[in-house]
Every structure is written in structure tokens, then in C-alpha cells.
C-alpha positions as CSV (number, residue, x, y, z in Angstrom):
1,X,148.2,42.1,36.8
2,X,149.0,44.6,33.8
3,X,146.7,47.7,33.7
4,X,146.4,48.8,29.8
5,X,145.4,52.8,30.8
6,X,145.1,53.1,26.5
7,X,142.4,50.8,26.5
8,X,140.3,52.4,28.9
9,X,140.5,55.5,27.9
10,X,139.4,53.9,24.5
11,X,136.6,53.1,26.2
12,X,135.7,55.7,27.6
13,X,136.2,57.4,24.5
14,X,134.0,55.1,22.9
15,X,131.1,55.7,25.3
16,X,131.1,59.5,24.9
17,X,131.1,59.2,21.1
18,X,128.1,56.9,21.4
19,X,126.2,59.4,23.7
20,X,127.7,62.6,21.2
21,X,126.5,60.5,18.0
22,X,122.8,60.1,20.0
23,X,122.4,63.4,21.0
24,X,122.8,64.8,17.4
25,X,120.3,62.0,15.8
26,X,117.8,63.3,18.7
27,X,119.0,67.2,18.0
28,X,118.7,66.9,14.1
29,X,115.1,64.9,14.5
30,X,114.7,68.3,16.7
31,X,115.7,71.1,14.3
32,X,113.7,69.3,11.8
33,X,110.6,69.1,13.8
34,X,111.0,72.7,14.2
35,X,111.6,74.1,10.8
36,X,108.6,71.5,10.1
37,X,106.4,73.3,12.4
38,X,108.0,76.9,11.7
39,X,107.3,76.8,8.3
40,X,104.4,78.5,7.6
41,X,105.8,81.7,9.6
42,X,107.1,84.2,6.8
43,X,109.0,86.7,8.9
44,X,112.0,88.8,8.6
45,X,113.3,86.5,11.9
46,X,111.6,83.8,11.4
47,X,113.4,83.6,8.1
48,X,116.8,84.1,9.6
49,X,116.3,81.5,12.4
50,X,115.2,79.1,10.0
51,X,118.2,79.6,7.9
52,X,121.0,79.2,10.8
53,X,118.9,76.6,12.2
54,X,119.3,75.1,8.6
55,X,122.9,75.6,8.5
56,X,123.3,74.1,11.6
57,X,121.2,70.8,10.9
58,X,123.6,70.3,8.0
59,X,126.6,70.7,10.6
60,X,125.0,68.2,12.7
61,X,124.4,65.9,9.3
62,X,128.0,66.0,8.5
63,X,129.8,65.7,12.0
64,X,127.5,62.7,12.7
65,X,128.1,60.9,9.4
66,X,132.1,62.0,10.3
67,X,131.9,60.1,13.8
68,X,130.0,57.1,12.4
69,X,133.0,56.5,9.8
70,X,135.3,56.9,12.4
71,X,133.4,54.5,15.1
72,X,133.3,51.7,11.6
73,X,136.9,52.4,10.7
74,X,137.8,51.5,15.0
75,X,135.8,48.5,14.5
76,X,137.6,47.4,11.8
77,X,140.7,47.9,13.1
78,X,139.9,46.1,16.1
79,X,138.3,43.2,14.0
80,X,141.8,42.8,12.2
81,X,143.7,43.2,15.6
82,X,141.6,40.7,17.0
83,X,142.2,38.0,13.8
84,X,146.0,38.7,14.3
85,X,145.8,37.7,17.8
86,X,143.8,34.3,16.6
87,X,146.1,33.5,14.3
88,X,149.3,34.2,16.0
89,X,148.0,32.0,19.0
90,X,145.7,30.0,17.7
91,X,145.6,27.2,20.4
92,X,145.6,29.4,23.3
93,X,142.6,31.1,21.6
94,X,140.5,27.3,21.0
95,X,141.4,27.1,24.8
96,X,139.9,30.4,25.7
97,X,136.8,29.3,23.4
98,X,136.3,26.1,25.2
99,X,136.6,27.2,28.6
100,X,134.0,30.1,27.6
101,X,131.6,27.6,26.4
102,X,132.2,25.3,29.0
103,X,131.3,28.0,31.8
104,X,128.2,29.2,29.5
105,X,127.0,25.6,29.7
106,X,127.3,25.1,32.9
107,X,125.6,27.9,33.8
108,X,122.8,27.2,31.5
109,X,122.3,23.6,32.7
110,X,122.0,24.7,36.4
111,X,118.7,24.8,37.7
């Protein structure tokens, strides 16, 4: 049995961008409760926070939209990967297909 270390760690990988990506949608819907709620306050500091807490929402913005191209381009790549695979073995992947099905039908039809 052949242990592919590359693709785990692609997993992995993949895991903690997911959890990165959903902790800055909940942090921006955060920021942006606050300056919502902070915006009546017309302080000297409340100023400033508001403005580095603005800066920083617009980090946030771009990162996340930076890791969501990146997580679309990986699909891709995997999608095209994937086709090659089909197409350079294209019986061994209808076999593959088959047995899957079989197994999901069995399974279904038990009681």
C-alpha cells in the first residue's frame, strides 16, 4: 500500500483554509456589527478605533476573497487532474463506477 504524504497534507491544508476562510466571514460580520453599533459615538478614540477597525475589515475583505480564488483555482485543477485520469483509463474508471453503484445499491436494497 503506497502512502501519498502530499495528498494529505493537501488535506489538511484544505481543512484549515476552510476554518481560516469561516472565521473571517464570522470576524468581518463582527467588525461590522460593531462599527454599526459604534456609530453614533463621536470621540477622538472612538474615531480612531473605528478607523483601524475599518482598515482592518478591508484586510479581512481582501485576504478572504484571496483564499476563495485560490480554494476555486485547486478545484479546478483537481477537476482537470481528475478528467485526465478518466480519459487515460477510461475502462478501469467504468469499472470503478460500476462496482460503486453496485455496492450503493446493495446497500440501499437491504432492509
Amino acid at each position: 500500500m503506497e502512502t501519498n504524504y502530499e495528498a494529505i497534507e493537501k488535506e489538511h491544508s484544505a481543512v484549515a483554509r476552510e476554518r481560516l476562510m469561516e472565521d473571517l466571514q464570522g470576524l468581518t460580520r463582527d467588525a461590522e456589527d460593531l462599527l454599526k453599533a459604534t456609530a453614533g459615538d463621536v470621540s477622538d478614540k472612538a474615531k480612531e478605533a473605528r478607523s483601524r477597525v475599518s482598515a482592518a475589515l478591508e484586510r479581512a475583505r481582501a485576504s478572504y476573497a484571496r483564499m476563495q480564488d485560490q480554494t476555486i483555482a485547486s478545484a479546478k485543477a483537481a477537476a482537470k487532474k481528475a478528467d485526465l485520469v478518466i480519459r487515460d483509463h477510461p475502462y478501469e474508471s467504468i469499472g470503478i463506477a460500476f462496482g460503486v453503484g453496485l455496492l450503493i445499491g446493495v446497500l440501499v436494497t437491504r432492509k
